[in-house]
Each structure stands twice: as C-alpha cells, then as structure tokens.
MARBABA-353957 format. One line per field, with one value per residue (C-alpha): chain; z, y, x; residue in one letter. Coordinates in steps of 0.2 Angstrom, whole numbers, plus 5000, padded with zeros to 4 digits. Layout:
N
kette	(A  ...)
w	(Z  ...)
v	(Y  ...)
u	(X  ...)
rest	(a  ...)
This chain:
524
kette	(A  A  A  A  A  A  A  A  A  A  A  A  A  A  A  A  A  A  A  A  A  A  A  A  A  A  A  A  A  A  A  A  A  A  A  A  A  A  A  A  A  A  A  A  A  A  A  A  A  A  A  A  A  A  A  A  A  A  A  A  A  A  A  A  A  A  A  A  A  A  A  A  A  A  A  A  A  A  A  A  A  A  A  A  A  A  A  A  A  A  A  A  A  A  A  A  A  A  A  A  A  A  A  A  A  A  A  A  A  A  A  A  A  A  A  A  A  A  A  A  A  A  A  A  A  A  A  A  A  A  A  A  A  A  A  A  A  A  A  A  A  A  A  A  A  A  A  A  A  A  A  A  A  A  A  A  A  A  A  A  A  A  A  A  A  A  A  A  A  A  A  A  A  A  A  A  A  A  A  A  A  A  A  A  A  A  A  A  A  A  A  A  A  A  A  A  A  A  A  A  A  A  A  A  A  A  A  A  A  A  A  A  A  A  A  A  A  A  A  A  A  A  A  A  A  A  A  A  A  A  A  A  A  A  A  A  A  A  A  A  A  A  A  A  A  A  A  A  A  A  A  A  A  A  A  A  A  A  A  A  A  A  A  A  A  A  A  A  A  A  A  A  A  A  A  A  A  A  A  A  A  A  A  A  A  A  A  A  A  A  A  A  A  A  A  A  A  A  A  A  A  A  A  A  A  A  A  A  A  A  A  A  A  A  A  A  A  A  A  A  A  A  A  A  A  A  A  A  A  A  A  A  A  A  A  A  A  A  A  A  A  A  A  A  A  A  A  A  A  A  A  A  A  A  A  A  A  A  A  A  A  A  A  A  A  A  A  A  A  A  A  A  A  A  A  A  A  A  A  A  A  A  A  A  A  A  A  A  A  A  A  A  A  A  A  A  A  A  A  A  A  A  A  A  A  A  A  A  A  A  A  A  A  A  A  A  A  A  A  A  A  A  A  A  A  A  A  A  A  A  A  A  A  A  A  A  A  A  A  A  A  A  A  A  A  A  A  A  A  A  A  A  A  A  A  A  A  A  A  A  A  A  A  A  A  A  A  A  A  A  A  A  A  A  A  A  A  A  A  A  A  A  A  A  A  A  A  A  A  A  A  A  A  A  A  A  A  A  A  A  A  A  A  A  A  A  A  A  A  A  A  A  A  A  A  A  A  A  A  A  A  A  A  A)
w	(5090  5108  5121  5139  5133  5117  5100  5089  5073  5063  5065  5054  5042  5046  5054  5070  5065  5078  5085  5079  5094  5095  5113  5121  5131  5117  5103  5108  5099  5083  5069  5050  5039  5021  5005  4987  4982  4983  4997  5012  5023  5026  5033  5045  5047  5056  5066  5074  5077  5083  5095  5100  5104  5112  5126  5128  5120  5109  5089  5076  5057  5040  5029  5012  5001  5011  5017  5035  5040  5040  5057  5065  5057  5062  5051  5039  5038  5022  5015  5015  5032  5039  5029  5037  5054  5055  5047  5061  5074  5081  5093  5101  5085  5084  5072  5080  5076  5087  5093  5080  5079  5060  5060  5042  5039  5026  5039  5030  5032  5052  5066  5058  5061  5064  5070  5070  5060  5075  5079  5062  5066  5051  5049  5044  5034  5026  5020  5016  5004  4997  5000  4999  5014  5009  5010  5024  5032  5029  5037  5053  5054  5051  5065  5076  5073  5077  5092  5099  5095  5103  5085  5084  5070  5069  5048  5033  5033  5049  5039  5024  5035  5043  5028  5021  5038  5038  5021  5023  5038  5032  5033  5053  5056  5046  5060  5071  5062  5047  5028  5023  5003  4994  4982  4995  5003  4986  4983  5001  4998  4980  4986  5000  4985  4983  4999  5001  4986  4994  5007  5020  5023  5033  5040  5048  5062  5078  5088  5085  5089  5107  5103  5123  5115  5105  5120  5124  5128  5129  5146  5142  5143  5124  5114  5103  5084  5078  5058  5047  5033  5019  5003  4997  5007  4996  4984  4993  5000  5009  5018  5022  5027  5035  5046  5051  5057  5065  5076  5079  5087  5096  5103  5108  5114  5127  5134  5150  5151  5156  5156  5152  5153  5150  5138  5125  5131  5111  5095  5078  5061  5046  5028  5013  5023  5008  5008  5023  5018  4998  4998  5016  5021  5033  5046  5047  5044  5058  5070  5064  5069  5086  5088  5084  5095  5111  5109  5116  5132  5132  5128  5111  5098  5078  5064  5048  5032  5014  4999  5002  5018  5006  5006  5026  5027  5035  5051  5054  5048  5062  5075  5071  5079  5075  5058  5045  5026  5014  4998  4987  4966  4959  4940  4939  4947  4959  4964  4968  4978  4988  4993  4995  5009  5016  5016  5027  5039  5047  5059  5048  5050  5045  5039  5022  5013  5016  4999  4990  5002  4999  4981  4984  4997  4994  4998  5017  5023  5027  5034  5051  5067  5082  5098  5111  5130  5132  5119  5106  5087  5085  5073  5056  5053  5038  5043  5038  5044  5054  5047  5057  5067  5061  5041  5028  5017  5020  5031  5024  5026  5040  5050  5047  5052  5068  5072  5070  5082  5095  5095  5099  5113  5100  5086  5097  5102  5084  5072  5072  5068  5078  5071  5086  5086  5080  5070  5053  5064  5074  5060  5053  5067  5066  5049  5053  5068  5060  5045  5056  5066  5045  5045  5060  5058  5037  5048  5060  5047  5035  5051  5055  5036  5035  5054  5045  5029  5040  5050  5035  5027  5041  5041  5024  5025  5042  5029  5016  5030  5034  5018  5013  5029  5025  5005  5013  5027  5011  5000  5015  5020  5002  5000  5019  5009  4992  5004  5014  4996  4990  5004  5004  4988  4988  5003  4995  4981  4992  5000  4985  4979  4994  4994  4976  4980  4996  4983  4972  4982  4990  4975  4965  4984  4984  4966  4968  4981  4971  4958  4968  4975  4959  4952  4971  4970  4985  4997  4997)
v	(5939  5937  5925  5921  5915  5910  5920  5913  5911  5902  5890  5872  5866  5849  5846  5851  5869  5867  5882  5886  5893  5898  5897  5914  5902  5891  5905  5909  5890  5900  5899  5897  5907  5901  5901  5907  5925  5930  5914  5925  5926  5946  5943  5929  5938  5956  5943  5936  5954  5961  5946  5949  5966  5966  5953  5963  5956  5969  5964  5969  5967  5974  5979  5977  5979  5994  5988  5982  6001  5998  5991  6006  6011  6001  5991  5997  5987  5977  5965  5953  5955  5953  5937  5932  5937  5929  5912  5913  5917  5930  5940  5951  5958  5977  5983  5994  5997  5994  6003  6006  6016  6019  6016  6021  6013  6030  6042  6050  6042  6035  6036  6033  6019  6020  6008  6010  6001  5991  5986  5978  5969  5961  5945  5955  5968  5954  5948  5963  5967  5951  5950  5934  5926  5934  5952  5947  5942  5960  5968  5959  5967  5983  5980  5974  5988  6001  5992  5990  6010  6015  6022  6020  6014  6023  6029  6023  6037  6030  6013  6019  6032  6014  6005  6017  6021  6002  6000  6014  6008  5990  5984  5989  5979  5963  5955  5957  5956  5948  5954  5967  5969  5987  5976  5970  5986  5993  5978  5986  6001  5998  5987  6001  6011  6003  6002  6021  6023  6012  6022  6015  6033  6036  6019  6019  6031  6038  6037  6018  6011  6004  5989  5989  6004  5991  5984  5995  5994  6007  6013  6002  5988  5984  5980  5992  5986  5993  5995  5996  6003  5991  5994  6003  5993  5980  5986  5981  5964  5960  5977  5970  5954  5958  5971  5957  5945  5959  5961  5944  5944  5960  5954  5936  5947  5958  5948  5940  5921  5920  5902  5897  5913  5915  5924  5929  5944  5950  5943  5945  5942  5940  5943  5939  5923  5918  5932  5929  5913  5916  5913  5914  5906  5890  5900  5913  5899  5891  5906  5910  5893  5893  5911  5902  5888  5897  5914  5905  5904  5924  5925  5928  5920  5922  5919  5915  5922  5916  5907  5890  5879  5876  5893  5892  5880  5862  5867  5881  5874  5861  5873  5884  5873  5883  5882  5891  5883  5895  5884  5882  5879  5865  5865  5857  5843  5853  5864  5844  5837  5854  5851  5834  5840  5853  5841  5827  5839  5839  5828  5819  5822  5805  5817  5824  5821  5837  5836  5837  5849  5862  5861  5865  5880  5895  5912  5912  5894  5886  5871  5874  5863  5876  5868  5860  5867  5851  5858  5844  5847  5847  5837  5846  5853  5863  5880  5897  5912  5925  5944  5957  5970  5981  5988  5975  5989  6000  6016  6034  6046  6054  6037  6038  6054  6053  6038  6047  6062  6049  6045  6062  6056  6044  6056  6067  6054  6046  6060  6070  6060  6064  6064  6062  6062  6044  6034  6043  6063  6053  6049  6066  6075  6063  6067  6086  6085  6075  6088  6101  6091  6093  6108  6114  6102  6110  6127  6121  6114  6129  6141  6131  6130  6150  6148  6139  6147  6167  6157  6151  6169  6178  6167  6171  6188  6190  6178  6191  6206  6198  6196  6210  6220  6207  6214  6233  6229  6219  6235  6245  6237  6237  6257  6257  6246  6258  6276  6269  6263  6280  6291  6280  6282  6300  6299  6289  6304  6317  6309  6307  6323  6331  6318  6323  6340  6339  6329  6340  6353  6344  6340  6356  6363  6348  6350  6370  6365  6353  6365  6379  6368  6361  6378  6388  6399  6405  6406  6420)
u	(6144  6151  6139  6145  6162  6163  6161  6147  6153  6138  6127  6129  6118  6112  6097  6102  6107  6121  6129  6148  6160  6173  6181  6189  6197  6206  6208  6226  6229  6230  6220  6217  6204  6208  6196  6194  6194  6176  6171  6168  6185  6184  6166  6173  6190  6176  6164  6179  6187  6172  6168  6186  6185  6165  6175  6189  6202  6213  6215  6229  6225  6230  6219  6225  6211  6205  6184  6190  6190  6172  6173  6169  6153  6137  6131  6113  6098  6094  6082  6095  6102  6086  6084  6100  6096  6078  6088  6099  6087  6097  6085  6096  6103  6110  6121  6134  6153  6170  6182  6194  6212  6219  6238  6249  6267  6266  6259  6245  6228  6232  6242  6260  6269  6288  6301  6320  6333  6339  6321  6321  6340  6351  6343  6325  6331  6341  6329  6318  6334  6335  6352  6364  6373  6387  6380  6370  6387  6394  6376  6380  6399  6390  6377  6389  6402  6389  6385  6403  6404  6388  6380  6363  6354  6339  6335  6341  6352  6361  6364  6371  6384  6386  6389  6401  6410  6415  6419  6431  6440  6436  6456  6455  6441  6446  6453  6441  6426  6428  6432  6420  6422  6418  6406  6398  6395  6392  6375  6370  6367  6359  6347  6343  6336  6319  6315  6319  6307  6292  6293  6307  6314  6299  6295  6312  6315  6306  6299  6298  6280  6278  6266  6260  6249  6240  6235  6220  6205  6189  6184  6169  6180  6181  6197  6205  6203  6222  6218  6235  6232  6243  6233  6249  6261  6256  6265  6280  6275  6293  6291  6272  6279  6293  6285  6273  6286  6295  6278  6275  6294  6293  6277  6286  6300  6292  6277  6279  6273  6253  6251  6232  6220  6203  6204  6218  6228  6229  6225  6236  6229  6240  6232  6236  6249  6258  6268  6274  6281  6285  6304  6308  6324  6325  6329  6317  6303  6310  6308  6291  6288  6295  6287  6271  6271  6278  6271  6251  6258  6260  6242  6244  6232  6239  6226  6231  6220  6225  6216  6223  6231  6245  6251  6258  6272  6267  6276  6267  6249  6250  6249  6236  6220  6207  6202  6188  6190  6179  6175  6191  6190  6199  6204  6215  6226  6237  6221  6214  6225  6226  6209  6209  6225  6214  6198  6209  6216  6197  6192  6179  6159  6152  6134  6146  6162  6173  6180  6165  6160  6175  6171  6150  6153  6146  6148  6150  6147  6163  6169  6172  6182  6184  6193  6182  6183  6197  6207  6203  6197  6178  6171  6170  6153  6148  6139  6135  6144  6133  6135  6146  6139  6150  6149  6154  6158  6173  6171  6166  6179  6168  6171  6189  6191  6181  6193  6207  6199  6198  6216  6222  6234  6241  6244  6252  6265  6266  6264  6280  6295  6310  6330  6337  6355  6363  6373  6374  6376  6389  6400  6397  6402  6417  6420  6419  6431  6445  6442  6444  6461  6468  6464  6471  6487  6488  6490  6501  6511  6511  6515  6532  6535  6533  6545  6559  6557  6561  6572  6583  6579  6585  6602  6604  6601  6614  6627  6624  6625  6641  6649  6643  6655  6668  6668  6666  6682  6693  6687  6693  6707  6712  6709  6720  6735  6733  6732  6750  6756  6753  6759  6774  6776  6774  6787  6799  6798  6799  6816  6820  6821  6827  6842  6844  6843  6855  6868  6863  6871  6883  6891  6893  6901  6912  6916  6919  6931  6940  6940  6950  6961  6967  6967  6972  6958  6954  6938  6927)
rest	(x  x  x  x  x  x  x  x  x  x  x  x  x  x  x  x  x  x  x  x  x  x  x  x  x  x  x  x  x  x  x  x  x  x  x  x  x  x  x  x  x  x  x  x  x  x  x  x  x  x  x  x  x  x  x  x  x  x  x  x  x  x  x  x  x  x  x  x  x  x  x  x  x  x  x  x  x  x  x  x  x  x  x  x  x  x  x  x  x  x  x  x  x  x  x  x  x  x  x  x  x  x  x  x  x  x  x  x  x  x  x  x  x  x  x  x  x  x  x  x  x  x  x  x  x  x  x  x  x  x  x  x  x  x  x  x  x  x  x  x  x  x  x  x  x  x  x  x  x  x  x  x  x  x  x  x  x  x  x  x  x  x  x  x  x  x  x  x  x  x  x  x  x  x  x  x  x  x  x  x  x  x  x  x  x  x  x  x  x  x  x  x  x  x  x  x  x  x  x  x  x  x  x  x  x  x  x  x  x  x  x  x  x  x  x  x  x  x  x  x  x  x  x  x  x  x  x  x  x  x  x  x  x  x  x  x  x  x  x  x  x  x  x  x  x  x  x  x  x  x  x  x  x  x  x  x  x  x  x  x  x  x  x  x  x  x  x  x  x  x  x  x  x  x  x  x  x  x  x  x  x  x  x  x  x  x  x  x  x  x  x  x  x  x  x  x  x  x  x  x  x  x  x  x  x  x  x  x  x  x  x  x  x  x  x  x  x  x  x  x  x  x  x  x  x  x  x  x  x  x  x  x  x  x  x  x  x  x  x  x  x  x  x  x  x  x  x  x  x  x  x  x  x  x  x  x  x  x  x  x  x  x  x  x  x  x  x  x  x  x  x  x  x  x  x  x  x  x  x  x  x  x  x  x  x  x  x  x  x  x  x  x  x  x  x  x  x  x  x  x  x  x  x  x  x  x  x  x  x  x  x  x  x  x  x  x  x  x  x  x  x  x  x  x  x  x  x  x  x  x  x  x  x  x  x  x  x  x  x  x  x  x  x  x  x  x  x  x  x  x  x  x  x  x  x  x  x  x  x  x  x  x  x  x  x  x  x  x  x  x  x  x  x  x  x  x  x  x  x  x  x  x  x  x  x  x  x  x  x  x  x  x  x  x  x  x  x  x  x  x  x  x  x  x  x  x  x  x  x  x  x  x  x  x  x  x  x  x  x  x  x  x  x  x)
C-alpha cells in the first residue's frame, strides 16, 4: 500500500506495532523475498507490485503458478480481511486492481513474446542447449560467420541453415575461424530439438520484443504491471531462466545511466531464483552479478523470490539489500544451518532471536530489514504482511480477457510473427542460385558436347563423302583404263586382221607371180 513515499509493507509485532517501509527511493538496491512453500511470498511479492505500480513505477514478473493474473481484479470483502484490515488500522482501505498487460512466450493467453536468435547471442543459447565449451566454441564461429556475411539470425530455422552452411564449407573457414567439426555441428542441431518441441520455434522470431514498451504507464499515472505467463514455460526451466537473464542484460544494455532517482525507473522480479542459478557457469554467474550491481544506477530495482537465501549465489545475495525472509522449516541439519545463515545475515533485533523466529513464522509474517533513507539496513523487525488491494486469487477469464482488450495497440504490434527475409532464405536463395549456375553450366556444357560431337560428325561424314568420290574416281578411272584397254585391244585385232588380210593378199599375188614366172605364164 503506497503512502507519501514509501510502500507500507506490514506493521511489526512488538509493542510498538512499528510501521514496515519500504523506501521508493532505495528499492532499486535490489531485494530478496525468500520462504517456504505455503509461508506467504506471493502475497508480499502483489503488495510490493501494487505499491509499485499506484507510484508510478512500471513492474515485470512471471507468474508461474498462474494466481498473479489476479492483480487486476479488486479484491472481495471477507470476514477475514476485515479482521486483517481493523488489526492493521488501515482506514483508508479500498480494494481495487492494477493496471495489468498479459504477455505469452507461447502466444495464446497474452500478448506474445518474441525475440530473435541474435538477441539471445551464443553464450545464452549455449547454455540454454546445454552444450560444452567445445560446442559452444563451434556456436560462436557460426554467430560470427553470419555476422561477417550479413545473415541474420532471426528463427531457429535461420540457425540450423547456419549450422549446416558452415559445416559444409567448414574446410574454408578453418583458418580463419577456427575448426568447426561435423560431430560438433551434428550435437547442435540435436540439442535444438527440444527446445523446438517446448516451444522455441515460436519464441524465436519477429518482431522481437522492445522492452521500452514495458515501460508504461496509465494516463492516470500508474505503472504498467507486465504479467508473463510461465506456467507452462516452467516446463522448460533453462528457456524460463535464460529468457530471464536475457531481460536483465537487454535492460542493462539499453538504459541510460540515471544516477540516484526518487524513485526506480522499473522494477524486475525473478520467481522461482533458483533456476536461474541451477548449474550456471562461472561466467554467466559473473555477468549476472555485475548486471546486478551496476544495473541500480539505471534505475532498475531486481527482486529475488525463492524458498531459501541459499538458492542465489553468495555474490549475488550480498547485493540485494532489501530483504523479506517468510518462515523457513528445518529438518534436518543442512535445512539448520540454512536458517542459522539466513537468520545472521539480519542486523540483529535485541527484542527476539531471528533463528527461532524463522522457524515460529506463520503464514505471512516475515522477518523484515528494508533500507533506511541513508541507505543502511534497518534493524530486523518481525511483522505481519498487509493484504493486497488487488485479488489474491487468480483472475477470471472475464479479467483476463478485458486485459487483453486494453492492449489492442500492443497486440497489433506483437501478435503476428513476421519471416522477414534472413539468414536461413539467404542461404536458400544461395543454394538455388548456385543450383541454377550447374544447371546452366550442365547446359552449357552438354551444348558444346552436342557442338563437338556434329563437328567431328560432319568431319567424318565430309571424310567419308571424300573417300567415297576418291572410291567412285579409282572405280572410274579403273573403268577409263579397262574401256582404252579394250578399244585397244579391239584395235590391235582390227590391225590385225586387216594386216592379215593385206598379207593375206599380198602373198597369194606374190606367189601367183612367182608361179608364172617359174612356169612363163603370162599376165591376164
């Protein structure tokens, strides 16, 4: 509940009935609301949202169990809240709800929620593949490929066209980039199959999500409550958590420094932590704790909500200053020294023991040190949470859908996903261009084959046409020689006989002759 400039939180239970503030000026220091299932941390998690939104400051959470949609209904009168109200000796009280906008990493029960493969980078997606430094080695080479080419990475469609494109032409890009091995590439794109079935093939793409549009406020000056829908993104915690840290850098990325405000500029609260943290590398804990620890002087407060302290890494712990503990249960040895740590990192109340007081909680009291207005720890105090003004039940379907009317403008931008043209079209075109070059060069080729092939055709066929006329000129020349043979011949005959025939003659005259002179015949 917001008054002047401070959100009242609860109101302790000592004598003095002292009230619990928190500071607007001194909540982007970061926070911590931690406690037992059951304790009472979504009911702290909705008065600090709602005090942040009625002093307009814009809020992000998840919801993952699905009752913090109710922050846009008013609350409903009860026996018990009146109880509560008359304890706390709230005399202003009304129940009314905040302004609320419904976002969906899946894209059917919000505005949908989009961002880009790039966006996410190869360190991230690293780890929301669970890859090793190896792979992750070969991830980089691809990003860095698709950069030097100007191929955007948009989908997972554009990655795996990537992740092929560079294993095929790996031996070209070796000694630039590095070795890029088929097995790797090959763990890639398996790994890739999961996060396609949890719902990556529509998380990825366009248009990405522009967080400055969480940074809105009503007309009436409130803060915009931006509601993610995670129940079923829980099913795929690293997608939850990496999406998370992706929005914590994004926000670190883009905000301009603002030094010491007033008030924060935006508020973040990470559910269920631990998942944040579960098996994240040195590195990525490293920027999440430099993120943390610069991001307040953007104006940026981050809460942390989980079951226990011990679920955030020490580094990170130390820098979230203001600090709710709901009661914790200790069975065990571990679960004992886990609230003997949580008890010891108060600044002791000499009025109780914090241990035994972690242990005695109820259902929403809380041990509570909030930042005074010099920046230092308040004494702890045990107190008892006030209710929200909002619903403590989740919203009806009516609600949600009259939420979702009042983000027309938004839907309009979000709700149809665009395949612009990028990395995975790129290489297709590619693909298809240097299929059509074969083509064309097949036909080239096959039309000089076909040239040489009628070339050496039509020399055969002039070598045939001229042996043929030197077989018909020999044949010829041949029937030339035997016709000249012949008529010789026949010549020769013909002399022959008339030479025959004139000796003929000429010899019976001569012999006639000789006759009559040997016998003196005489002439007649």
């Amino acid at each position: 509940m917001l008054q002047d400039i401070a959100i009242w939180m609860g109101v302790g239970t000592g004598t003095d009935t002292k009230h619990v503030n928190l500071l607007l000026k001194q909540a982007n220091r970061h926070g911590l609301i931690a406690g037992a299932s059951g304790t009472g941390k979504t009911v702290t998690l909705k008065v600090m949202a709602e005090g942040f939104s009625h002093a307009g400051v814009p809020v992000f959470m998840a919801d993952v169990k699905g009752d913090i949609t109710g922050m846009c209904e008013a609350g409903a009168d009860s026996s018990d809240m009146c109880e509560r109200i008359e304890r706390f000796g709230i005399e202003d009280w009304s129940y009314q709800g905040c302004p609320v906008r419904l976002w969906d990493m899946h894209s059917d029960r919000g505005i949908p929620v989009r961002i880009t493969v790039s966006d996410m980078g190869p360190t991230m997606l690293s780890r929301l593949l669970g890859l090793t430094g190896v792979q992750q080695g070969v991830l980089d080479i691809v990003f860095r490929v698709a950069d030097d080419k100007g191929m955007l990475l948009i989908d997972l469609k554009d990655l795996r066209a990537m992740l092929n494109y560079v294993a095929e032409h790996a031996k070209e890009y070796e000694t630039t980039y590095g070795k890029v091995s088929s097995q790797s590439v090959g763990a890639i794109l398996r790994a890739l199959l999961p996060i396609e079935d949890e719902g990556g093939d529509v998380f990825f793409g366009e248009p990405a999500l522009d967080l400055t549009d969480w940074f809105a406020c009503t007309p009436a000056g409130e803060g915009c409550i931006n509601i993610l829908n995670a129940a079923e993104l829980m099913q795929s915690p690293r997608a939850y958590a990496m999406f998370l840290l992706w929005m914590l850098s994004e926000l670190f990325g883009t905000l301009p420094e603002a030094g010491d405000l007033e008030k924060p500029k935006f508020v973040f609260f990470f559910d269920e932590a631990h998942l944040l943290f579960d098996d994240m590398p040195t590195g990525l804990v490293d920027k999440v704790v430099q993120v943390v620890k610069l991001i307040r002087s953007k104006g940026v407060g981050v809460y942390f909500i989980t079951q226990s302290p011990s679920d955030i890494p020490d580094e990170v712990l130390a820098r979230l200053s203001n600090r709710i503990q709901h009661g914790l249960r200790a069975y065990t040895p571990a679960e004992q020294k886990v609230v003997r740590a949580a008890a010891t990192s108060f600044r002791a109340n000499p009025a109780f023991d914090s241990e035994e007081a972690l242990l005695e909680l109820g259902t929403g009291e809380a041990l509570v040190s909030l930042l005074n207005a010099d920046g230092r720890p308040e004494v702890v105090e045990r107190a008892k949470i006030l209710p929200p003004q909002c619903s403590v039940a989740a919203a009806s379907e009516a609600s949600l859908a009259d939420a979702l009317d009042a983000s027309r403008e938004l839907l309009e931008k979000y709700g149809q996903a665009i395949d612009r043209t990028s990395a995975f079209e790129q290489l297709e075109e590619t693909a298809e261009a240097a299929a059509e070059a074969d083509r064309l060069a097949a036909e080239r080729a096959a039309l000089e084959k076909e040239k040489a092939d009628l070339q050496v055709k039509e020399v055969r066929e002039a070598e045939k046409a001229a042996a043929k006329v030197e077989r018909e000129a020999a044949q010829e020349a041949k029937r030339a020689e035997r016709a000249r043979e012949k008529q010789q011949e026949q010549m020769m005959r013909g002399i022959g006989k008339l030479t025959m025939s004139i000796l003929g003659t000429f010899g019976r005259e001569a012999t006639r002759q000789i006759t009559r002179n040997l016998f003196g015949g005489r002439r007649r």
